[in-house]
N, CA, C and O atoms as a CHARMM CRD file, in Angstrom:
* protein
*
  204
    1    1 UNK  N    -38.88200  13.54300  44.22900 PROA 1      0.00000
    2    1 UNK  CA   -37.76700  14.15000  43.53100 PROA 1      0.00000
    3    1 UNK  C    -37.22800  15.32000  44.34300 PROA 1      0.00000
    4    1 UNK  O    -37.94300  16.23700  44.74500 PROA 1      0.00000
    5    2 UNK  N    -35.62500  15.20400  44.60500 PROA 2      0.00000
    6    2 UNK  CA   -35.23900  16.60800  44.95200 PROA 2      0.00000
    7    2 UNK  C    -35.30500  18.09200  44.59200 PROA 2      0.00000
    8    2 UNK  O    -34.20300  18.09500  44.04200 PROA 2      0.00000
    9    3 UNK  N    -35.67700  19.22400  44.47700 PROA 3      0.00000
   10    3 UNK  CA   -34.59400  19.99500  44.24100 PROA 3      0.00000
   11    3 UNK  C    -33.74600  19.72700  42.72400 PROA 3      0.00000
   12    3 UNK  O    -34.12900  19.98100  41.58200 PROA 3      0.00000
   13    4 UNK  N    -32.75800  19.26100  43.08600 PROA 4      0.00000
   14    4 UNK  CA   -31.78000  19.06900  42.53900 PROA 4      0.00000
   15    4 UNK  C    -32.34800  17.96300  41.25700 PROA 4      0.00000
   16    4 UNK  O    -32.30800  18.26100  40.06400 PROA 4      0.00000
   17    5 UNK  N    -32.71600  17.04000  41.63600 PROA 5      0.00000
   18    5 UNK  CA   -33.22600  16.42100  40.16800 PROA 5      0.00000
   19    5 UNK  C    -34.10800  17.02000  39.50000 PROA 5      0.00000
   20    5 UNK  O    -34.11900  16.68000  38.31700 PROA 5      0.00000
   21    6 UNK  N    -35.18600  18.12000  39.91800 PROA 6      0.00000
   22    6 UNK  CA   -36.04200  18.61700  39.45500 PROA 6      0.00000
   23    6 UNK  C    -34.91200  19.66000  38.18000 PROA 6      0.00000
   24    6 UNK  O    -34.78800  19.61100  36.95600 PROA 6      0.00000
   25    7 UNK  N    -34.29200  20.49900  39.24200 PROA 7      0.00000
   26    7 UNK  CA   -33.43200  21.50700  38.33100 PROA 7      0.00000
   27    7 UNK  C    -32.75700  20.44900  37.17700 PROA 7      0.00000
   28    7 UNK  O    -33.02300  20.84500  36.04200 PROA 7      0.00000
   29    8 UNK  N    -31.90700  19.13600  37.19400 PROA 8      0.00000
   30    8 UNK  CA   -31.43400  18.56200  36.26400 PROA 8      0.00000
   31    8 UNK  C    -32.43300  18.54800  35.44100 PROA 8      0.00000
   32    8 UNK  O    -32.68000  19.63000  34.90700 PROA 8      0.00000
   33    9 UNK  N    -33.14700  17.58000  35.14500 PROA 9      0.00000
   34    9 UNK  CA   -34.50300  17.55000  34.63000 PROA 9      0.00000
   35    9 UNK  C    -34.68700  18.21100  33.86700 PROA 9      0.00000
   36    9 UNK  O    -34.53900  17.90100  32.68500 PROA 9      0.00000
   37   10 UNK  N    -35.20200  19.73100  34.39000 PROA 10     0.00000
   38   10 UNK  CA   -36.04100  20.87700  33.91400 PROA 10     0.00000
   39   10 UNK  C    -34.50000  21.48200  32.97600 PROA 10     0.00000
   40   10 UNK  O    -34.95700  21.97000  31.94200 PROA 10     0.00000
   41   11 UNK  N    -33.26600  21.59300  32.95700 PROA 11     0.00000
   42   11 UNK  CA   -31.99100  21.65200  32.19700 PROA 11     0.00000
   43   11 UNK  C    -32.04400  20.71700  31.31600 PROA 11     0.00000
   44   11 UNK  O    -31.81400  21.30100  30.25800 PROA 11     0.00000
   45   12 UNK  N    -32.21600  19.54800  31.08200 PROA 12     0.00000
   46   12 UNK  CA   -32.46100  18.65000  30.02800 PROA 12     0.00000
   47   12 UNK  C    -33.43900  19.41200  29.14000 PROA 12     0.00000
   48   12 UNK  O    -33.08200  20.01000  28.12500 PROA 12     0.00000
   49   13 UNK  N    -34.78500  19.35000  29.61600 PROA 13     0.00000
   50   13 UNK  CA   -35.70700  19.67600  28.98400 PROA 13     0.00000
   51   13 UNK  C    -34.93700  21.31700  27.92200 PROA 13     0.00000
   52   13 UNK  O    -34.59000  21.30300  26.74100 PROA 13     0.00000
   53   14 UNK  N    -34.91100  22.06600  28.53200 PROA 14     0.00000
   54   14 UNK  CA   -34.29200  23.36300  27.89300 PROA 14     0.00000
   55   14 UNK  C    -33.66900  23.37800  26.77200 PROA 14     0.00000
   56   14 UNK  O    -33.87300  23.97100  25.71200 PROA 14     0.00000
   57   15 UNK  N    -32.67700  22.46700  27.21900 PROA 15     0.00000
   58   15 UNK  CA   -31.56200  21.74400  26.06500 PROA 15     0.00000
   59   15 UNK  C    -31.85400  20.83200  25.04100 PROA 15     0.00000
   60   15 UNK  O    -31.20400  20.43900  24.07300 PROA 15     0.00000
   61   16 UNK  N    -33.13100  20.54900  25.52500 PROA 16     0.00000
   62   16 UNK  CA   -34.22900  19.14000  24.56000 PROA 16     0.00000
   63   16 UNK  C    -34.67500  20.52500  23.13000 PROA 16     0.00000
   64   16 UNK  O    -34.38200  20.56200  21.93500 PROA 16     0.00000
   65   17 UNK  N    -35.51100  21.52000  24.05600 PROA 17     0.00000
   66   17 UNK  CA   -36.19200  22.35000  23.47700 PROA 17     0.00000
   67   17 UNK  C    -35.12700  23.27900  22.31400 PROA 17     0.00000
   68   17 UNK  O    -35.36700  23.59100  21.14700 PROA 17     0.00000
   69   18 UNK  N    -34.10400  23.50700  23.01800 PROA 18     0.00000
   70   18 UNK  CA   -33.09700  24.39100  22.04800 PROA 18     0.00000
   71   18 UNK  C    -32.42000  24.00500  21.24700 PROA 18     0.00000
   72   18 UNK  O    -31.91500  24.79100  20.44500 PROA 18     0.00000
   73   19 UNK  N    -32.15100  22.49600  21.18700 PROA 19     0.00000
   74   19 UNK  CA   -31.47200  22.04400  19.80100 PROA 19     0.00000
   75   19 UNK  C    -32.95900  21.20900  18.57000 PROA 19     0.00000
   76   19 UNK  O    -32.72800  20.57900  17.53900 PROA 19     0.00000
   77   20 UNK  N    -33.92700  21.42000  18.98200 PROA 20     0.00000
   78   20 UNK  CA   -34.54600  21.01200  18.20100 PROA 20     0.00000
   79   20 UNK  C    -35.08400  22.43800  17.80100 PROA 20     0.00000
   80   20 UNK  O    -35.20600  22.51900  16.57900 PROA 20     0.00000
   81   21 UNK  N    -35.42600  23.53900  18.44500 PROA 21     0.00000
   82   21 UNK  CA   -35.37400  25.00200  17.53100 PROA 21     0.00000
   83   21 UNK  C    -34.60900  25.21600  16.43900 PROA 21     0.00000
   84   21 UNK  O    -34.91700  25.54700  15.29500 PROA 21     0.00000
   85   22 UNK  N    -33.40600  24.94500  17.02800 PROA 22     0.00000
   86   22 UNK  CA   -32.43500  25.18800  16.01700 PROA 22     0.00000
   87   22 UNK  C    -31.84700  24.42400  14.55300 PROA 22     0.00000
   88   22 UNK  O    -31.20500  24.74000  13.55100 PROA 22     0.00000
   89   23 UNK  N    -32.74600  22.79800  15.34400 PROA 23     0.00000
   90   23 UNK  CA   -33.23100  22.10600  13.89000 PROA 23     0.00000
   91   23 UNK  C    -34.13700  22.30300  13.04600 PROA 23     0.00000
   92   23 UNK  O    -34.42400  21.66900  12.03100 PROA 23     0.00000
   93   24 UNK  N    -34.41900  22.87800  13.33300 PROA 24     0.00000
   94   24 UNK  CA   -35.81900  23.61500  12.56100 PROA 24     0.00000
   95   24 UNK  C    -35.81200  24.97700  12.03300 PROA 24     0.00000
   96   24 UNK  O    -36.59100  25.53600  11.26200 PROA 24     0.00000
   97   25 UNK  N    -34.78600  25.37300  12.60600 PROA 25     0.00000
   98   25 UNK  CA   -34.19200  26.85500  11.83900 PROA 25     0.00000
   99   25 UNK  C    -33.40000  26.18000  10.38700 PROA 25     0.00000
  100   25 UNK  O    -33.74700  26.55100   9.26600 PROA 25     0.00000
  101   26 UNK  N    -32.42200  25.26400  10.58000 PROA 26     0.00000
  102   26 UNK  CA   -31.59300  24.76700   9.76600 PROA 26     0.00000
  103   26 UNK  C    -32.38600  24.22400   8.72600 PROA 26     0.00000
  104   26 UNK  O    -31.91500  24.33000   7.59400 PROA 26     0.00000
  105   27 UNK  N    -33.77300  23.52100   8.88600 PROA 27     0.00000
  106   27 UNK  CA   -35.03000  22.53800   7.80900 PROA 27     0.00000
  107   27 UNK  C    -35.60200  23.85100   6.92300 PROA 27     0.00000
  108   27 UNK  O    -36.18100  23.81200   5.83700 PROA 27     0.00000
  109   28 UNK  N    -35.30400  24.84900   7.61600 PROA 28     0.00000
  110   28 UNK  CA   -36.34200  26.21200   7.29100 PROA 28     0.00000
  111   28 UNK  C    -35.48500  26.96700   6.14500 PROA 28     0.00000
  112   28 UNK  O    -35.97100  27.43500   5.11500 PROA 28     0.00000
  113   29 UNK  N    -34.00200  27.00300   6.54500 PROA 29     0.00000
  114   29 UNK  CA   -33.25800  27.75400   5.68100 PROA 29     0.00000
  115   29 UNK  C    -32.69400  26.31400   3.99000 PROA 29     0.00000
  116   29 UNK  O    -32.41800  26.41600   2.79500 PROA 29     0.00000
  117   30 UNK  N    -32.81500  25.24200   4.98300 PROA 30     0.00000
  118   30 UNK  CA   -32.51100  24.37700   3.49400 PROA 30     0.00000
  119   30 UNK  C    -33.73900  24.58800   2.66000 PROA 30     0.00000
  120   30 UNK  O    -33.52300  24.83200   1.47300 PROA 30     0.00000
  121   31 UNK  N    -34.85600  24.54600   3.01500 PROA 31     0.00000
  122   31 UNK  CA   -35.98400  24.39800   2.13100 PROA 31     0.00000
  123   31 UNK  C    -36.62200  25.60200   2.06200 PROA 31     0.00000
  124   31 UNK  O    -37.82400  25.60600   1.79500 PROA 31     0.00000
  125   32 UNK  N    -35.95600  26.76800   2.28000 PROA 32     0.00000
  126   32 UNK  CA   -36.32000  28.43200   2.03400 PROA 32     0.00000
  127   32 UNK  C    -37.70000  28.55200   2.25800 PROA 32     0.00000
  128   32 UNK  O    -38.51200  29.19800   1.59600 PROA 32     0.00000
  129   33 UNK  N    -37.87100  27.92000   3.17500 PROA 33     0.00000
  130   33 UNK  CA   -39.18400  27.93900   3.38900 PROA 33     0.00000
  131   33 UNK  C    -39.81600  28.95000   4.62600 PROA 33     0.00000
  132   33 UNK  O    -39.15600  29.95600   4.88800 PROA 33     0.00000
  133   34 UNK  N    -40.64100  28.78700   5.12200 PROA 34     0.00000
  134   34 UNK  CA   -41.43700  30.08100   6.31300 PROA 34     0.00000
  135   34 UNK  C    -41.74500  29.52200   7.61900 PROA 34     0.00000
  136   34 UNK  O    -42.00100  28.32200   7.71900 PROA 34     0.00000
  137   35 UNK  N    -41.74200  30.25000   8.56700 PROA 35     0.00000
  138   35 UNK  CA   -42.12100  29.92600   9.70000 PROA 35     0.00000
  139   35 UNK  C    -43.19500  30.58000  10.17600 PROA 35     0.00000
  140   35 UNK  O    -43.09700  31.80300  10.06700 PROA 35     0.00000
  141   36 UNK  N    -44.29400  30.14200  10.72200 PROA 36     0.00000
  142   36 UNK  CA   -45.63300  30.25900  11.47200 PROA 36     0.00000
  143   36 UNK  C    -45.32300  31.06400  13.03000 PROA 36     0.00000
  144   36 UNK  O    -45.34800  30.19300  13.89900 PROA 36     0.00000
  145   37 UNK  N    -45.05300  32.39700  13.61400 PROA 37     0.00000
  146   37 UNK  CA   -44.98600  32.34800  14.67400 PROA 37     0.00000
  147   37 UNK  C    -46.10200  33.24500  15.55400 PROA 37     0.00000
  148   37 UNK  O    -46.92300  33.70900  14.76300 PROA 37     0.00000
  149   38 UNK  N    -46.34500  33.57100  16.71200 PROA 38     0.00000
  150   38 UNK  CA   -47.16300  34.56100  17.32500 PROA 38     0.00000
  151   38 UNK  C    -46.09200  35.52500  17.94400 PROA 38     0.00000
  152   38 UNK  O    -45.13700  35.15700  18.62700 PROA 38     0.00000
  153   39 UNK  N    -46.43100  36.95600  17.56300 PROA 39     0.00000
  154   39 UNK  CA   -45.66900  37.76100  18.40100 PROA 39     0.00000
  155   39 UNK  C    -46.64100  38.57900  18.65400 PROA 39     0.00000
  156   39 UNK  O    -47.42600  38.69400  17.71300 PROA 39     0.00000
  157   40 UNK  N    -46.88600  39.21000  19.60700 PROA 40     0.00000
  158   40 UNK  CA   -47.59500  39.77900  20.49500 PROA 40     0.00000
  159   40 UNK  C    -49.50400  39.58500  20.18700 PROA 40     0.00000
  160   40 UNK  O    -50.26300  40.53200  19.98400 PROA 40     0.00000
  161   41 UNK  N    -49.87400  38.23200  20.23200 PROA 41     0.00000
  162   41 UNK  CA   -50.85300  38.08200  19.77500 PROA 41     0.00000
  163   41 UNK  C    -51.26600  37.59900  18.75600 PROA 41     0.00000
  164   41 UNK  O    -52.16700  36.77900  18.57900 PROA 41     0.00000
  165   42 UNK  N    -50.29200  38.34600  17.72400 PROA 42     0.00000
  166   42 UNK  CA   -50.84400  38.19400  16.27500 PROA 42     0.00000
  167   42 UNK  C    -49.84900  36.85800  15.54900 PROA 42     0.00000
  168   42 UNK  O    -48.90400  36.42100  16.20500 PROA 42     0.00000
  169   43 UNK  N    -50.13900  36.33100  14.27500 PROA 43     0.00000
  170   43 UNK  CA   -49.93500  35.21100  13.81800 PROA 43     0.00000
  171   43 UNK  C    -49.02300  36.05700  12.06800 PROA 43     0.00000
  172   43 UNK  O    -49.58100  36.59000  11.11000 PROA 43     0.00000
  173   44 UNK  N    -47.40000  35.80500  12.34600 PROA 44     0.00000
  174   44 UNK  CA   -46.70300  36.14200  11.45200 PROA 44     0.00000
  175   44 UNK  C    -45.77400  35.16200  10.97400 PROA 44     0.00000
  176   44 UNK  O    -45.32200  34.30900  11.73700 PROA 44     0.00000
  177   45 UNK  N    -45.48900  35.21900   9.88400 PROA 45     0.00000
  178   45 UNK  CA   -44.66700  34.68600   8.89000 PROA 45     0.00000
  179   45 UNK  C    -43.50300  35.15300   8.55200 PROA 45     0.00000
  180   45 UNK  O    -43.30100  36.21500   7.96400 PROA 45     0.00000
  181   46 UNK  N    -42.63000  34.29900   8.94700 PROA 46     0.00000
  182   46 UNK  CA   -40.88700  34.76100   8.43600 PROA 46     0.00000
  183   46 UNK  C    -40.33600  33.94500   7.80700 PROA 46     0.00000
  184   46 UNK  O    -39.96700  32.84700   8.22400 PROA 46     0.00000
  185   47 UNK  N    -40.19700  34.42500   6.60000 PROA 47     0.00000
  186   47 UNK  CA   -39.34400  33.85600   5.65800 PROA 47     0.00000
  187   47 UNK  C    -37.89400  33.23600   6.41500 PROA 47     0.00000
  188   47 UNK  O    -37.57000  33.56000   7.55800 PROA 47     0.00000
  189   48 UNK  N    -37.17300  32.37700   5.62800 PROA 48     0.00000
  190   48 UNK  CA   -35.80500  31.55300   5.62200 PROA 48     0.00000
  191   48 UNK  C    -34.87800  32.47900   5.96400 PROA 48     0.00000
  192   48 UNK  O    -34.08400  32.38300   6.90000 PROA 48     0.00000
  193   49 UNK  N    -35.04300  33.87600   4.77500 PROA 49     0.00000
  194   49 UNK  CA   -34.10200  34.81500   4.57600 PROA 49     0.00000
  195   49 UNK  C    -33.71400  35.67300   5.90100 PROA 49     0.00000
  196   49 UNK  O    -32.65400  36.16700   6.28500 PROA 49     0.00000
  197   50 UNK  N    -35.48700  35.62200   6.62000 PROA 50     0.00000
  198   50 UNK  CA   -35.27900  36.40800   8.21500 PROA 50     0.00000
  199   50 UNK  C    -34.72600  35.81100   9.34400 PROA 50     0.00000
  200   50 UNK  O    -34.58700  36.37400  10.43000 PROA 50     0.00000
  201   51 UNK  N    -34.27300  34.16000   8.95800 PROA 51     0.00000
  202   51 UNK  CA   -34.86100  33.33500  10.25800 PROA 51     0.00000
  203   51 UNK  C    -33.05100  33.70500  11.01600 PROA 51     0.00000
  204   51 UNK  O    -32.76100  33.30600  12.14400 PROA 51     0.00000
């Protein structure tokens, strides 16, 4: 693989990763429900209302 297909590729992937975040922001706020995340270590919960 070039270079260049690697960078395409690895741009797909990104774009794979960021619209399925953002489907999951949208599942989170229909069903007011919480999200599981780690920020600096620790293991927190954010409500729909924060997301």
């Amino acid at each position: 693989m070039s270079e260049n297909e690697i960078k395409q590729m690895q741009d797909k992937i990104d774009e794979a990763i960021r619209k399925t975040q953002e489907k999951l922001v949208e599942k989170i706020k229909r069903e007011n429900g919480h999200l599981v995340v780690t920020r600096d270590g620790q293991l927190q919960t954010i409500g729909a209302n924060e997301v």
